[in-house]
C-alpha positions as CSV (number, residue, x, y, z in Angstrom):
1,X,-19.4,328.5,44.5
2,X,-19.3,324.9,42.7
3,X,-16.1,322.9,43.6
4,X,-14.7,322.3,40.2
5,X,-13.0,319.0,41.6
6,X,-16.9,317.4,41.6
7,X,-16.1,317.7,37.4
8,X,-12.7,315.7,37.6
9,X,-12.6,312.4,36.9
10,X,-10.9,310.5,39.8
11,X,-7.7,308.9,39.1
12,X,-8.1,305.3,37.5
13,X,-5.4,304.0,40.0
14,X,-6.2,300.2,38.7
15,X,-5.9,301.3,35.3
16,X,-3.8,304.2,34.9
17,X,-0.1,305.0,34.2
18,X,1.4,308.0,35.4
19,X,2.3,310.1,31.8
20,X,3.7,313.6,31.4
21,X,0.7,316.0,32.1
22,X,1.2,314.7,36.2
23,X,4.5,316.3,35.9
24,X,3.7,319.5,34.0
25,X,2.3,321.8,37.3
26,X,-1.2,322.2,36.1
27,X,-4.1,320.3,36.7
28,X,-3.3,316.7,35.8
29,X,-0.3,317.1,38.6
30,X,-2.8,318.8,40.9
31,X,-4.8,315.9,40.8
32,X,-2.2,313.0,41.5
33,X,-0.6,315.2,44.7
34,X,-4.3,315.6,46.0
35,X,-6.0,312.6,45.3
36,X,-2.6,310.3,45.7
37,X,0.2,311.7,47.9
38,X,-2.0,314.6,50.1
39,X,-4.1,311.5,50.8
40,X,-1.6,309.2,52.0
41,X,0.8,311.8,53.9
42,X,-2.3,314.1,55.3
43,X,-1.0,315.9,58.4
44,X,-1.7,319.4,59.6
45,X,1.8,320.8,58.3
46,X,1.0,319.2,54.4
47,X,-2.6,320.2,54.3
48,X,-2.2,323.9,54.0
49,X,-0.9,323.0,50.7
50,X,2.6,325.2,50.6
51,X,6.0,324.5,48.9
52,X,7.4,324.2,52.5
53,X,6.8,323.5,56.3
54,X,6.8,326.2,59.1
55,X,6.9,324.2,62.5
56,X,8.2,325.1,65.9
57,X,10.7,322.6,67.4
58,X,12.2,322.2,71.0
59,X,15.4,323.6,72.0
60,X,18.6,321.9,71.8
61,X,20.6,320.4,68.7
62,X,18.9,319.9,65.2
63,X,20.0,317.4,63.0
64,X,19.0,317.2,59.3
65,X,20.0,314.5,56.7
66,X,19.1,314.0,53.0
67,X,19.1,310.3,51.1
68,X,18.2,309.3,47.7
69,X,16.7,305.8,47.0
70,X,17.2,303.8,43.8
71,X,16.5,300.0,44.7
72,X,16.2,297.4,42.1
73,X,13.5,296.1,42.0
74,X,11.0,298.3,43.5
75,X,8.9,295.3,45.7
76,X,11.3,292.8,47.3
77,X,11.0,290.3,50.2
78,X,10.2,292.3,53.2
79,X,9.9,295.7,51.9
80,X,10.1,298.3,49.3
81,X,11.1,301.4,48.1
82,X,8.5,303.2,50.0
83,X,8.8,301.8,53.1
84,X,12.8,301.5,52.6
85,X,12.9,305.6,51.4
86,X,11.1,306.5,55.4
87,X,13.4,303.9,57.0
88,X,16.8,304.8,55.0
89,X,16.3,308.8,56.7
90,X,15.0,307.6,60.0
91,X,18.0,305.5,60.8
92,X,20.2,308.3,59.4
93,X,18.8,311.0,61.7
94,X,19.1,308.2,64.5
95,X,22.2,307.7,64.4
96,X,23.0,310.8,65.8
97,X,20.8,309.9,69.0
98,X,18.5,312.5,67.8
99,X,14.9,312.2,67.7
100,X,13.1,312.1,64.2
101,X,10.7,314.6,63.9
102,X,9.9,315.1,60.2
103,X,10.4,314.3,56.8
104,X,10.0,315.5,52.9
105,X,10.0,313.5,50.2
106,X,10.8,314.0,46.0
107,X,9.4,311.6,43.9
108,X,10.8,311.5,40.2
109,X,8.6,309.0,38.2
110,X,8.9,307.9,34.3
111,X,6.3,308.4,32.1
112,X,4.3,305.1,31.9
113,X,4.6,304.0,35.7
114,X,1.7,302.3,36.7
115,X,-0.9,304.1,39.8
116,X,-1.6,301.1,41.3
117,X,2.0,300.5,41.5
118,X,2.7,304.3,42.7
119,X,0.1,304.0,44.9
120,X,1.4,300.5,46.3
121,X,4.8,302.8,47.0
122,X,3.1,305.7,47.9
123,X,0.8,303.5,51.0
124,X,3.7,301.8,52.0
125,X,5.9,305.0,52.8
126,X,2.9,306.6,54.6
127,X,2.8,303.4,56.6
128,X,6.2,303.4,57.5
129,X,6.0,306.6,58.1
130,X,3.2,306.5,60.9
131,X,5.2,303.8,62.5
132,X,8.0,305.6,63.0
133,X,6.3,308.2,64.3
134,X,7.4,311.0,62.0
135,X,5.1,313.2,59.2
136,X,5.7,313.6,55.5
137,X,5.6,317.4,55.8
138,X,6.8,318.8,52.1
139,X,7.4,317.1,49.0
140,X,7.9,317.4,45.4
141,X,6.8,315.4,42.3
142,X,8.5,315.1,39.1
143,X,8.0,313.1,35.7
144,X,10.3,312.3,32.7
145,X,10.0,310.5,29.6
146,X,9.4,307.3,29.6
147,X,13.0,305.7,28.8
148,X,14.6,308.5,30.8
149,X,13.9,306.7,34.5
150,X,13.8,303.8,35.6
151,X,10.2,303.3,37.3
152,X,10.4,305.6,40.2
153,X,13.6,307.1,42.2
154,X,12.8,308.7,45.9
155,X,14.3,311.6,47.7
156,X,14.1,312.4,51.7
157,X,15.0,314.6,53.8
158,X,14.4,314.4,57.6
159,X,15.5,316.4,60.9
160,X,15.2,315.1,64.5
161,X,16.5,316.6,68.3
162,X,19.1,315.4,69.9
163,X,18.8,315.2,73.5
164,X,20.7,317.0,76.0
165,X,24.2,315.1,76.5
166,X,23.8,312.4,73.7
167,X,26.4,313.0,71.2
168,X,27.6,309.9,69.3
169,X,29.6,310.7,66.1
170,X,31.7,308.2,63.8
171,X,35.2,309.9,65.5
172,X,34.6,309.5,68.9
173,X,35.4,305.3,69.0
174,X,38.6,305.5,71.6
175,X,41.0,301.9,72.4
176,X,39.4,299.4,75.1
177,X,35.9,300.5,73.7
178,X,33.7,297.4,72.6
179,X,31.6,296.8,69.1
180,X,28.0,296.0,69.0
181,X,25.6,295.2,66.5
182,X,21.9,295.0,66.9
183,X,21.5,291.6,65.0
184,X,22.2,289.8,61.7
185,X,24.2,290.8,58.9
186,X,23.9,290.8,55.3
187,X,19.8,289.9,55.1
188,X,19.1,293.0,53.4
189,X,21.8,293.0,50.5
190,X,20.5,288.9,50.2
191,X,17.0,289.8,50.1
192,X,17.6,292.0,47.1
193,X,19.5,289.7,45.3
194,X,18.0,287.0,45.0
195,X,14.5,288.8,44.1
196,X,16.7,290.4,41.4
197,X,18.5,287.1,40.0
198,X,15.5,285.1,40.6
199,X,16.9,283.2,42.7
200,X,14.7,280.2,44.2
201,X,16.2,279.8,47.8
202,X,14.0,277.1,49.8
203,X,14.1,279.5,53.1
204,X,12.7,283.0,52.4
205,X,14.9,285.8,52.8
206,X,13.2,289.0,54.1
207,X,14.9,292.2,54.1
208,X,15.4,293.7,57.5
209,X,14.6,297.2,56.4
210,X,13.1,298.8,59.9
211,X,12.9,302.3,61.8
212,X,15.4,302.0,64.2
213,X,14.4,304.7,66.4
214,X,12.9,303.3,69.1
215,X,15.9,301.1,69.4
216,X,18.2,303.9,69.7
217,X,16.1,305.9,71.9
218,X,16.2,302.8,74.3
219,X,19.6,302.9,73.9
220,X,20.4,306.3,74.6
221,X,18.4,306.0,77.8
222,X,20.4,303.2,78.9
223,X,23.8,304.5,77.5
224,X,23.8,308.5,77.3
225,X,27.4,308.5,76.8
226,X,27.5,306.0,73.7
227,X,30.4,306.9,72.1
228,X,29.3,305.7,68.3
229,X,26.1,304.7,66.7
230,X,26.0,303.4,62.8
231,X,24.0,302.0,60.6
232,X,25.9,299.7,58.3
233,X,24.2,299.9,54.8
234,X,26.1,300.1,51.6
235,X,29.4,298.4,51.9
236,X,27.8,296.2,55.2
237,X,29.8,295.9,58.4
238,X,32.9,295.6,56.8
239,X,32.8,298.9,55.2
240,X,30.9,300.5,57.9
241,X,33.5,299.9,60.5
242,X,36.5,300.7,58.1
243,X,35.0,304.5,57.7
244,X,34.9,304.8,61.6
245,X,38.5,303.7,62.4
246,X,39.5,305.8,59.9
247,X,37.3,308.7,61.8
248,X,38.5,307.8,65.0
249,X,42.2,307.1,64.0
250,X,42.3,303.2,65.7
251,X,41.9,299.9,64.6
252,X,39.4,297.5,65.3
253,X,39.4,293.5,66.6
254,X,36.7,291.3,65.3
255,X,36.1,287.5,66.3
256,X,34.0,286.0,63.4
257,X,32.2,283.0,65.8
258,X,30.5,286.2,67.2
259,X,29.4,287.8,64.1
260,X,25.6,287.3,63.7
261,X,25.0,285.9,60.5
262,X,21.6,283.7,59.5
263,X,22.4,280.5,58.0
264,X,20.2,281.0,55.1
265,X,21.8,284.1,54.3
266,X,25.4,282.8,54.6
267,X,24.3,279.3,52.4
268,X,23.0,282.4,49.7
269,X,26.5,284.3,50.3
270,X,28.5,281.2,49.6
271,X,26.2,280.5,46.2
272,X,26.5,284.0,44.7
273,X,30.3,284.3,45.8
274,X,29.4,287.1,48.2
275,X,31.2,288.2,51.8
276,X,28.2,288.4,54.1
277,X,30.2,291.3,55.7
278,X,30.1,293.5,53.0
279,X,26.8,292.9,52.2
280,X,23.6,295.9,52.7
281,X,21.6,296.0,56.2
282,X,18.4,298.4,56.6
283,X,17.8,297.3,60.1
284,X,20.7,297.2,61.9
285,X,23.1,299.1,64.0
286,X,26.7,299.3,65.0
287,X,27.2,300.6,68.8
288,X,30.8,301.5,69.9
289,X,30.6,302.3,73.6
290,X,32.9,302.2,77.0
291,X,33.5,298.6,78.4
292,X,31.8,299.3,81.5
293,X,28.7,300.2,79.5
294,X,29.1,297.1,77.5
295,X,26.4,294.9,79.8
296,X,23.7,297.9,80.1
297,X,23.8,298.3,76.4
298,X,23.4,295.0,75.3
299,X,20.4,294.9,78.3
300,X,18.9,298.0,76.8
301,X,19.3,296.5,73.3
302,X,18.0,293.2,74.0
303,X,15.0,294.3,75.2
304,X,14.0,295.7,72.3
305,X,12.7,293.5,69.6
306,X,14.7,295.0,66.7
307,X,17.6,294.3,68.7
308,X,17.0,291.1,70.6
309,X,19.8,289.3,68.2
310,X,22.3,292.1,69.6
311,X,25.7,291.0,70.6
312,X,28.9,292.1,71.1
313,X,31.6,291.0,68.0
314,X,34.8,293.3,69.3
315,X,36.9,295.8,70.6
316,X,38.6,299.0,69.3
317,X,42.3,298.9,69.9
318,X,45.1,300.9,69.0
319,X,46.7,301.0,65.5
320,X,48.7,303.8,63.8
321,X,47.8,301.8,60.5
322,X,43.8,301.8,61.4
323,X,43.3,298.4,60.6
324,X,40.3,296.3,60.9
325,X,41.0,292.7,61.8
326,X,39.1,289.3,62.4
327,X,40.4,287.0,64.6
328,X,38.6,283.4,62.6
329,X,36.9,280.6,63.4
330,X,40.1,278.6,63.2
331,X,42.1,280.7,65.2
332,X,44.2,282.8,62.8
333,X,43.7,286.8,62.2
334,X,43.0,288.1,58.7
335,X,42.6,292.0,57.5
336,X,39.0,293.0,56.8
337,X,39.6,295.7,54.8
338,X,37.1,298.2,52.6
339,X,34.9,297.0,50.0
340,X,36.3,297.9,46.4
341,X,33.8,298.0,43.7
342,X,30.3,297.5,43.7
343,X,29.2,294.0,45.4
344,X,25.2,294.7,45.2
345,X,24.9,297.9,42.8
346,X,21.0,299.6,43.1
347,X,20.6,298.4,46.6
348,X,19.1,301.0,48.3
């Protein structure tokens, strides 16, 4: 029997511009899943071309996470919303110590979206994707009218193991525990900004959007019994650690001389009135673990190359009130309390 497909003309991914048809569950969308997304995410589990994935996993505890990405712009210094979609879920199901195992993805596009440009998006999830270590395994593609989107928006969903006596969880921080973070704050949210603002800094400033589970499976191995693991996205450090005391019903000491912070991103914070601290990270952690453990960690996490700027910034302390403090550079103690408002809107 003749393959009908010989009589298709291929996609015109140079040329072309996604348009209603690729939404509409006949041919035309077909086409773009086969010749576009099957392409990129092929793996045994997408191939045999069903609306889900039947896989068996290893015993013990599942977890399973969702995110939606709506970065603005699409393509910034050091990433995109591809590769920022894969990364975004990783970290999620990470943070729970668990193992990533698999992901799906949902993919609504406006009419008028360039190929090349989904197909920039599309190569650099599957890249991330390998990396990590993790399949694409279901997904779903939608388009409305141009006017109606804004480009492309990304769903994913991913689940992971946990192993066997890892449980970290935002309320289990106790007082005399310390703080860690794997590196530098604030380079995502900057990165973002000042593609968006056009802003001509004389130091590039990359985004550190990254997998971070190899990191935490390092971790983990060093630390089994770490107490809290975070990453510190929307809202930054600031915010992050404000949600946990609140979980864990304690307060926090910072000392701001230990806060890692590049000097190109806190020049770029000072210009656009901006609190580093508050500001979006893609790459990085927060680790709340025993004291004792404090020197294995930070061993475990240094060794590592996403975490090789790790240090320790604080302790968790008791407080009925669940503040956050920062002991400053010029010896005084100020409240670092929760973002209010939106500092970077369409960051992730």
């Amino acid at each position: 029997m003749t393959d009908r497909r010989l009589f298709t003309r291929k996609l015109d991914i140079a040329r072309g511009a996604v348009d209603m048809t690729h939404g509409s569950g006949g041919k035309a969308m077909a086409q773009l899943v086969r010749e576009l997304f099957a392409a990129a995410f092929a793996n045994p589990y997408l191939d045999q071309g069903n609306d889900q994935a039947a896989f068996d996993v290893p015993g013990g505890r599942m977890v399973m996470t969702t995110d939606g990405f709506v970065v603005s712009p699409l393509f910034f210094p050091g990433g995109d919303i591809g590769s920022l979609a894969v990364h975004g879920t990783v970290n999620d199901v990470a943070m729970a110590g668990a193992v990533p195992l698999h992901l799906t993805a949902g993919f609504i596009i406006e009419e008028g979206f360039p190929l090349a440009d989904l197909k920039r998006v599309v190569d650099s999830m599957a890249a991330a994707a390998r990396e990590a270590g993790v399949a694409i395994v279901s997904g779903d593609t939608k388009v409305v009218e141009r006017g109606k989107g804004d480009g492309i928006f990304i769903t994913t969903s991913g689940i992971g193991m946990v192993p066997p006596g890892v449980a970290p969880s935002g309320d289990r921080a106790r007082p005399g525990d310390v703080i860690l973070v794997s590196g530098t704050m604030g380079d995502h949210g900057v990165a973002i900004m000042s593609t968006r603002d056009n802003l001509g800094f004389e130091t590039a400033i990359l985004s550190d959007s990254a997998a971070l589970n190899g990191l935490v499976a390092a971790m983990v191995a060093a630390v089994p019994g770490v107490h809290v693991l975070r990453d510190p996205t929307r809202g930054g450090l600031a915010t992050t650690l404000n949600e946990i005391a609140h979980q864990s019903g304690v307060g926090m000491r910072l000392r701001e001389a230990d806060i890692p912070v590049r000097a190109e991103v806190t020049a770029a914070c000072e210009l656009l009135g901006l609190d580093p601290l508050y500001a979006a990270n893609e790459g990085k952690l927060i680790a709340i673990c025993a004291a004792e453990e404090r020197d294995r960690m930070l061993a475990a996490m240094r060794g590592h190359p996403l975490g090789r700027d790790a240090a320790c910034i604080g302790c968790v302390v008791e407080d009925p009130h669940r503040f956050v403090q920062m002991e400053t550079r010029f010896g005084g103690r100020r409240i670092v309390d929760w973002l209010t408002g939106e500092q970077l809107p369409r960051i992730c």
